[in-house]
Every structure is written in structure tokens, then in C-alpha cells.
C-alpha positions as CSV (number, residue, x, y, z in Angstrom):
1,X,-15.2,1.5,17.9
2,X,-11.5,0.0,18.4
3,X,-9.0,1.9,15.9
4,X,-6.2,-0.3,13.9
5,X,-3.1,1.7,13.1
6,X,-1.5,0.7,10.1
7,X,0.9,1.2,7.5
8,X,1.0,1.5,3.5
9,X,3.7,1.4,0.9
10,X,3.2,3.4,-2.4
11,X,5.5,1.9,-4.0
12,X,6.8,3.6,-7.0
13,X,8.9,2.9,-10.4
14,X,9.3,3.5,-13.8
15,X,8.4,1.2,-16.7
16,X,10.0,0.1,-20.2
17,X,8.5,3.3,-21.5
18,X,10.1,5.5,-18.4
19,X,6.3,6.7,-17.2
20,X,6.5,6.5,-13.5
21,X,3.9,3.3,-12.2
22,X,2.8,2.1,-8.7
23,X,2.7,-1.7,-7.1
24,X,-1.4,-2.0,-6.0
25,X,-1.9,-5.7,-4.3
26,X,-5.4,-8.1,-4.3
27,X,-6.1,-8.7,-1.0
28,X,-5.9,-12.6,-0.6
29,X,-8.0,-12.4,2.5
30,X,-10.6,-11.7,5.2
31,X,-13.7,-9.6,5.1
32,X,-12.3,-7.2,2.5
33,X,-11.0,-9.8,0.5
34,X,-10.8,-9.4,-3.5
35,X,-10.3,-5.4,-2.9
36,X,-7.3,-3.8,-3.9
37,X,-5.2,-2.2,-1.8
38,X,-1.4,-0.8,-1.1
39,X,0.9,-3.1,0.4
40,X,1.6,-2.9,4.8
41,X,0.2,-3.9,7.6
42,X,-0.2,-3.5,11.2
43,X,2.0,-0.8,13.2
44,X,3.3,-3.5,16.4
45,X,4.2,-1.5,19.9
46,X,7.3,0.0,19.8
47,X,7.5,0.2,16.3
48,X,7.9,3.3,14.1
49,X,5.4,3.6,11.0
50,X,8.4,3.2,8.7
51,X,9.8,-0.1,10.7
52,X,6.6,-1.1,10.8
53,X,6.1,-0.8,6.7
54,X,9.8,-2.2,6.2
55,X,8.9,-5.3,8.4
56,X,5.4,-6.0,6.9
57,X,6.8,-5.7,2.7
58,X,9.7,-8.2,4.0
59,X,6.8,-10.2,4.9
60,X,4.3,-9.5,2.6
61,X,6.4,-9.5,-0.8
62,X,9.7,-10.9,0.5
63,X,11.0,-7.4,-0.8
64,X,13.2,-4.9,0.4
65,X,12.0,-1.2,0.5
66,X,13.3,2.3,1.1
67,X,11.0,4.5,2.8
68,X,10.3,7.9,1.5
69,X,7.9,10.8,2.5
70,X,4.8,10.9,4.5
71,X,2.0,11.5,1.6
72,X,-0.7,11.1,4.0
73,X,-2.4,9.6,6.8
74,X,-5.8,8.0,6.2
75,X,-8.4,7.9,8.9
76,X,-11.4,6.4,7.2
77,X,-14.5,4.2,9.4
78,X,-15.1,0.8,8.7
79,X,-18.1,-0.8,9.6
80,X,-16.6,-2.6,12.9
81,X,-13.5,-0.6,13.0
82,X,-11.8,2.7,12.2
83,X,-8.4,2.5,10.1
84,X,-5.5,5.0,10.5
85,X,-3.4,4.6,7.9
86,X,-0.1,6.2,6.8
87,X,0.5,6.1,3.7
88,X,4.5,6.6,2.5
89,X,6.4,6.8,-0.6
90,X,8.7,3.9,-1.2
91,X,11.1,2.1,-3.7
92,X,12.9,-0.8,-4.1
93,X,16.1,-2.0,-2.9
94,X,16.0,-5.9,-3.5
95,X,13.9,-8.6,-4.0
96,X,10.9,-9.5,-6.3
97,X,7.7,-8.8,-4.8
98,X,6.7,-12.4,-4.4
99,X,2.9,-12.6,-3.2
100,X,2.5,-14.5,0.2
101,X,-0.7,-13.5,1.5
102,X,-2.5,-11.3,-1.7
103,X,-4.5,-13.2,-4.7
104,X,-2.9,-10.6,-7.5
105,X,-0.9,-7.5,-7.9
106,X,-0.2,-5.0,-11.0
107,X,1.9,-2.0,-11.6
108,X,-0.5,0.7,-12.9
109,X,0.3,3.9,-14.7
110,X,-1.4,7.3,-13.3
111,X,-4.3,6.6,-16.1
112,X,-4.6,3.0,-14.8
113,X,-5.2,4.0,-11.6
114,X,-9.1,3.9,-11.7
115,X,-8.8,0.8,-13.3
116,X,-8.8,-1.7,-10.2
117,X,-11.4,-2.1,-7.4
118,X,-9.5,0.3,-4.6
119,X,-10.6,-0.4,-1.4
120,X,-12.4,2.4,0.2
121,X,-10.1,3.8,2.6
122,X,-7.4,3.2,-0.8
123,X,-9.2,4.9,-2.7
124,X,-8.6,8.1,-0.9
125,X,-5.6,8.3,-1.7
126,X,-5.7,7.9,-5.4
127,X,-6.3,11.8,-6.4
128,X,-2.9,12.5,-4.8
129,X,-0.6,10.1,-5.8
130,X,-1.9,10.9,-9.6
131,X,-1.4,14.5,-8.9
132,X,2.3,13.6,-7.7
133,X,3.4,11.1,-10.5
């Protein structure tokens, strides 16, 4: 089974009523389309994770991002493939977050988090970013 190693911004910020809330994205396509997921992409050779997550949100969301810490890598099994994913911390430096490739996206507080249809290798990740927000 071929691995894919990718990349995943949890991007974080606060809203009107200063509780802390995270960018989730729709996935606009392929087999896993519809299911929600956290912004990124594909690591490319030579690039470091956090290039890699940089490049793809300038892509993605025509957003700049800061990277912050490692919260975890996710190694979950696809049917056809198994995903490594590392997941960082990240905020915004500039830009709007304007969809180019994903149907929706919300900002959801920690109790909104259940609320949307995670992905399954996502979903992993849910317990700790709700534990750290």
C-alpha cells in the first residue's frame, strides 16, 4: 500500500465573543469529497512539512499563515492508501481564506467541533485540539 505524506493547518482564532475557533474546509473533491477536513496538502521533495503547509494554504485559500507547533502526526489506512499527516498549529498573517478547490468552510468553537462530518483520519485529531483550545 503506497503512503501519501501530507500536511494540515489547524488554523486557529478568536471570535466576536473572544472564545478561541478553528477554520475546518469541505472537501470540493475526489473520492472523499463532501467530508470535512483541515486545510494542506501534499509534502513535494525537498520540501519541509511547514513549507509544504505555507505553499499549499497560499494555494488552497490564497491566505498567508504562520506556522506554529507540531500537535501531531496522523498515520491512519485508507482503503487504497495510507495517509501521514502532520498536523500543525497555525494563524493568520494576511489574506481572506478564499475557497479555490473546497465546496464550504466554517470556523467552529471547541463545542462545534462534533458538529461537521470529519473525515476519518480528521477526526483523530479532534479530542486534542478541544483539549488544547
Amino acid at each position: 500500500m503506497k503512503t501519501i505524506r501530507v500536511v494540515a493547518a489547524i488554523i486557529k482564532a478568536v471570535n466576536e465573543n473572544g472564545e478561541p475557533i478553528i477554520f475546518s474546509t469541505q472537501r470540493g473533491y475526489g473520492d472523499l469529497k463532501g467530508g470535512w477536513e483541515f486545510p494542506g496538502g501534499k509534502i513535494e521533495e525537498g520540501e519541509t512539512s511547514q513549507e509544504a503547509l505555507v505553499r499549499e494554504i497560499k494555494e488552497e485559500l490564497k491566505t498567508e499563515i504562520s506556522v506554529g507547533e507540531l500537535i501531531d502526526t496522523i498515520e491512519y489506512d485508507y482503503p487504497t492508501f495510507h495517509l501521514s499527516m502532520d498536523c500543525f498549529w497555525a494563524e493568520i498573517i494576511s489574506g481572506d481564506l478564499v475557497l479555490t478547490e473546497h465546496e464550504a468552510a466554517k470556523w467552529l468553537t471547541k463545542d462545534e467541533l462534533d458538529s461537521v462530518e470529519w473525515l476519518p483520519a480528521d477526526i483523530t485529531l479532534i479530542d486534542k485540539i478541544r483539549a488544547a483550545v
